[in-house]
C-alpha positions in Angstrom: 3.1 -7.3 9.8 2.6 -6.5 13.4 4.5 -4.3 15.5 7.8 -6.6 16.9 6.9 -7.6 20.6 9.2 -5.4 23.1 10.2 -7.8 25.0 9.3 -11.7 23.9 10.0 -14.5 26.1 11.0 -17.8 24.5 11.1 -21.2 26.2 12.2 -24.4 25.5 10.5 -27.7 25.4 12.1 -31.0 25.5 10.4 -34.5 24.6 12.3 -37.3 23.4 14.4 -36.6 20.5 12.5 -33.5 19.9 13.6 -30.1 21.0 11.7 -27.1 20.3 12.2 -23.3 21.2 9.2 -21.1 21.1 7.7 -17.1 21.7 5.9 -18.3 25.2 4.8 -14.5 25.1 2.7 -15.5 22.2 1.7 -19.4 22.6 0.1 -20.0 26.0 -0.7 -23.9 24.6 2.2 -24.5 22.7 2.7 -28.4 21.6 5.4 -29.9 19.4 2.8 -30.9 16.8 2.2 -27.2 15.9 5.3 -27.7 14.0 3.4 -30.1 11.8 1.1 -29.0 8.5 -1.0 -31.9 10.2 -2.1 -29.7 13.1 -3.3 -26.9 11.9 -5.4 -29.0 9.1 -7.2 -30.3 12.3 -7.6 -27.4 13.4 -8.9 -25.8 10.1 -6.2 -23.3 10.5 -4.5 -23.3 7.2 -5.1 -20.4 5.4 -3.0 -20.7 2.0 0.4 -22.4 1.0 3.3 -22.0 -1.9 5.1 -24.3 -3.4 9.0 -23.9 -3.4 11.0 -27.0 -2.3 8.5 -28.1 -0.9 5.4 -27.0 0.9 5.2 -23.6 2.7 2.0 -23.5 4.8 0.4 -20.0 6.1 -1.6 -20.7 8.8 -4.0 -18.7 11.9 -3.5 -18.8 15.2 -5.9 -16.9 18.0 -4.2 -16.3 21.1 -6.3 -16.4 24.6 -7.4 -12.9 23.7 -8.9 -14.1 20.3 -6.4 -12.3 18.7 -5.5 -13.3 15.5 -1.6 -14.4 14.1 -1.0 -15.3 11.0 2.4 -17.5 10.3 4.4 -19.3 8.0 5.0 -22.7 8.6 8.4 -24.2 6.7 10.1 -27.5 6.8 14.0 -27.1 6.2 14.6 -29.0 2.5 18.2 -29.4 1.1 18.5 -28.0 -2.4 21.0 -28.8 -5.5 21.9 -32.4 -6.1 22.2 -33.8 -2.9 18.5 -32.9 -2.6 17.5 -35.1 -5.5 19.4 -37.7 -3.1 19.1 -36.8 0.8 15.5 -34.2 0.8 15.7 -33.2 4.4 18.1 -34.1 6.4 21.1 -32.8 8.2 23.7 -33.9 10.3 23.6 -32.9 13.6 26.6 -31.6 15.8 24.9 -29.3 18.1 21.3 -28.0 18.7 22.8 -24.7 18.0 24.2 -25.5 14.8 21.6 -26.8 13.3 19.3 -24.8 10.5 16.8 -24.1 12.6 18.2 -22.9 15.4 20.5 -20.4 13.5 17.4 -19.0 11.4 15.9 -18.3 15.0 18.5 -17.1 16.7 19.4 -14.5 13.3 15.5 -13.2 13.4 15.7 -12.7 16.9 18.7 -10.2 16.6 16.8 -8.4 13.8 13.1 -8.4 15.9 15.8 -6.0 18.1 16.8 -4.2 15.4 13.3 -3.9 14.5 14.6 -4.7 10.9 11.7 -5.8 8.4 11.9 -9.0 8.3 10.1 -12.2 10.0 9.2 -12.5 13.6 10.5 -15.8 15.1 7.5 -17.9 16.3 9.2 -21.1 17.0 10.7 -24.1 15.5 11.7 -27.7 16.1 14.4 -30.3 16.0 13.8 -34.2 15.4 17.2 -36.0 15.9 17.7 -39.1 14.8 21.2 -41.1 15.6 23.8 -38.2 13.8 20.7 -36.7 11.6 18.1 -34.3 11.8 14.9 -32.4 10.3 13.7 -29.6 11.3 10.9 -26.8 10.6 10.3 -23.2 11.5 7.4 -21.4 12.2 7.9 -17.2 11.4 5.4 -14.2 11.2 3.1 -13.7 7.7 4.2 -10.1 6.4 0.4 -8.8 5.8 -0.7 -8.0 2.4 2.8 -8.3 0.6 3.7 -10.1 -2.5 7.1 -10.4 -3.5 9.0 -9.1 -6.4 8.7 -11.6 -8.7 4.9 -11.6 -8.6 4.7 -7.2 -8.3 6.9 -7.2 -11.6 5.0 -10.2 -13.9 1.6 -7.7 -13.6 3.1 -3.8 -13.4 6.3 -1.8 -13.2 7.3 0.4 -10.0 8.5 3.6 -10.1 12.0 4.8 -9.0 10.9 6.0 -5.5 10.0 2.7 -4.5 13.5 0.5 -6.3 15.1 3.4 -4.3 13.1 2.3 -1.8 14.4 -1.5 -1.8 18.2 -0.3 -2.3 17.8 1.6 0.9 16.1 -1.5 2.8 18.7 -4.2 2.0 21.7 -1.1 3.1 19.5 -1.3 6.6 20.4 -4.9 6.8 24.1 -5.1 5.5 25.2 -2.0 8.0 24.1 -4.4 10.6 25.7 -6.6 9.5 23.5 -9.2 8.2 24.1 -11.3 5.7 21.4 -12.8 3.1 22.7 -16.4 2.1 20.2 -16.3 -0.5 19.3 -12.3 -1.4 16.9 -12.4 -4.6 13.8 -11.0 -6.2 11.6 -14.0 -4.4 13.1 -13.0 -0.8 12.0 -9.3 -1.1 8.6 -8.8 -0.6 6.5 -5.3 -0.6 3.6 -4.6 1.1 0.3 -2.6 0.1 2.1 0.7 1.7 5.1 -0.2 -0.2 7.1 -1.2 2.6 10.1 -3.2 1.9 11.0 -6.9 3.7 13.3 -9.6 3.5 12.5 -13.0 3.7 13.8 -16.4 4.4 16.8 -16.1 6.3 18.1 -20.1 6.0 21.8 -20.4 6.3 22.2 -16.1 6.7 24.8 -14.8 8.8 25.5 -11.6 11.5 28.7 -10.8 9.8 31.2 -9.4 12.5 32.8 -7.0 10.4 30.1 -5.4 8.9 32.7 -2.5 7.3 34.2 -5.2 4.8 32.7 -4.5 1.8 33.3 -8.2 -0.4 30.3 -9.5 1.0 27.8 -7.0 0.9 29.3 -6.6 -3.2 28.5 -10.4 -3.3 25.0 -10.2 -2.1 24.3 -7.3 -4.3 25.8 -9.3 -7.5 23.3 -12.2 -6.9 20.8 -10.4 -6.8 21.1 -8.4 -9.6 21.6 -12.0 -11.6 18.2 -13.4 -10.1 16.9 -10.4 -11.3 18.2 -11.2 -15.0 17.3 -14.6 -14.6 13.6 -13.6 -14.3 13.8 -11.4 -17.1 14.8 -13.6 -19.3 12.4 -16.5 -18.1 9.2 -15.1 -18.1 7.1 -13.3 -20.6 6.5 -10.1 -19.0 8.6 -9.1 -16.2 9.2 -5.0 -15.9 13.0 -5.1 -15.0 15.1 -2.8 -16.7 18.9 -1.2 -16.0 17.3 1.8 -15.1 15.6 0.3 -12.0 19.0 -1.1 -11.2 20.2 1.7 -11.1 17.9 3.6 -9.1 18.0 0.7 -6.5 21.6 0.8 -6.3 21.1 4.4 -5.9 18.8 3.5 -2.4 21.9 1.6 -1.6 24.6 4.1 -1.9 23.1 7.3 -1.1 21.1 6.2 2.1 21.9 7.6 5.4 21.3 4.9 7.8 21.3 7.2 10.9 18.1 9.2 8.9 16.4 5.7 7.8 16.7 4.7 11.6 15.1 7.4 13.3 12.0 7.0 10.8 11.4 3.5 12.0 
């Protein structure tokens, strides 16, 4: 992942019943339709994609300086059972309430916190009557997988589950809060550097002291964690690394951890 940009300017574009915000300090030609898998098909752009809810599309972009981005490119899906009934969309109060615009707005406080997680890009908003869709476009963190994928092939060693304790403490004593904190969110890099993914529906708590939450978070994902254990064939998850995560957790001193990045 690239250095976060010091200062990013973001703009907004309005055409019909389709508002979009995005980083003008990275798109010089920015359209609407780059919201869309379709555009960056035409433009041979796509470079991989995942399957989740639906389709997660990495793409390339090459600024006026032939510089190279690479993005993820998601379309906001509802999950549970009113998925299986309404897919994607939303009713709409407010452009700053919908998905979208909270996912943005939550990576752009941590791009100032120069927390590891996602650089906002952009993202869209198609209203339509008291509905909406939406889709977000984020940084690619370079050369990561995430846990789930690290764990099925090889076990890590307590430095770097110490490691991910300490990350996710970086996070919480800011106050943010991870609606959806599991071993698919948490990616590591060839360096073994720590990141957070997918942000939808996460929160800047404003009492970042009150502990419930953070317990909460930490709870859920130690359950994904078991559920992955006990789903797949090989999966090297044991109580020890738990432990030595949760040790990451307690024992880091945030002032230390901040001054190193």
């Amino acid at each position: 992942m690239s250095q976060p940009i010091t200062n990013p300017q973001f703009s907004k574009l309005e055409q019909g019943n389709v508002t979009c915000f995005f980083n003008q300090t990275l798109i010089t030609d920015f359209s609407a339709q780059m919201l869309n898998p379709s555009y960056w098909q035409q433009q041979n752009a796509v470079t991989g994609s995942a399957q989740g809810r639906g389709t997660t599309w990495f793409v390339e972009y090459n600024d006026i300086g032939n510089i190279k981005h690479h993005w993820v490119l998601r379309h906001y899906y509802r999950g549970g059972l009113i998925g299986k009934v309404i897919k994607d969309s939303y009713w709409f109060s407010s452009l700053e309430k919908t998905r979208a615009a909270n996912e943005f707005a939550l990576l752009r406080h941590m791009n100032t916190l120069q927390l590891p997680a996602p650089e906002p890009i952009a993202y869209r908003v198609i209203q339509r009557g008291f509905r909406y869709q939406a889709d977000l476009l984020s940084s690619r963190i370079h050369h990561a997988q995430d846990l789930v994928a690290i764990l099925s092939e090889k076990a890590l060693t307590d430095d770097v589950w110490h490691n991910v304790g300490a990350t996710i403490k970086r996070f919480h004593h800011h106050g943010i809060y991870h609606h959806d904190l599991n071993s698919h969110n948490i990616l590591l890099n060839d360096k073994n550097q720590v990141f957070l993914i997918d942000f939808d529906r996460g929160e800047l708590r404003t009492n970042p002291v009150n502990t419930t939450w953070k317990q909460a978070n930490m709870a859920r994902l130690q359950r994904s964690f078991l559920k992955e254990l006990n789903k797949l064939e090989q999966f090297n998850f044991t109580e020890e690394n738990w432990q030595s995560l949760m040790d990451g957790y307690q024992d880091t001193n945030i002032s230390d951890v901040e001054k190193k990045n």
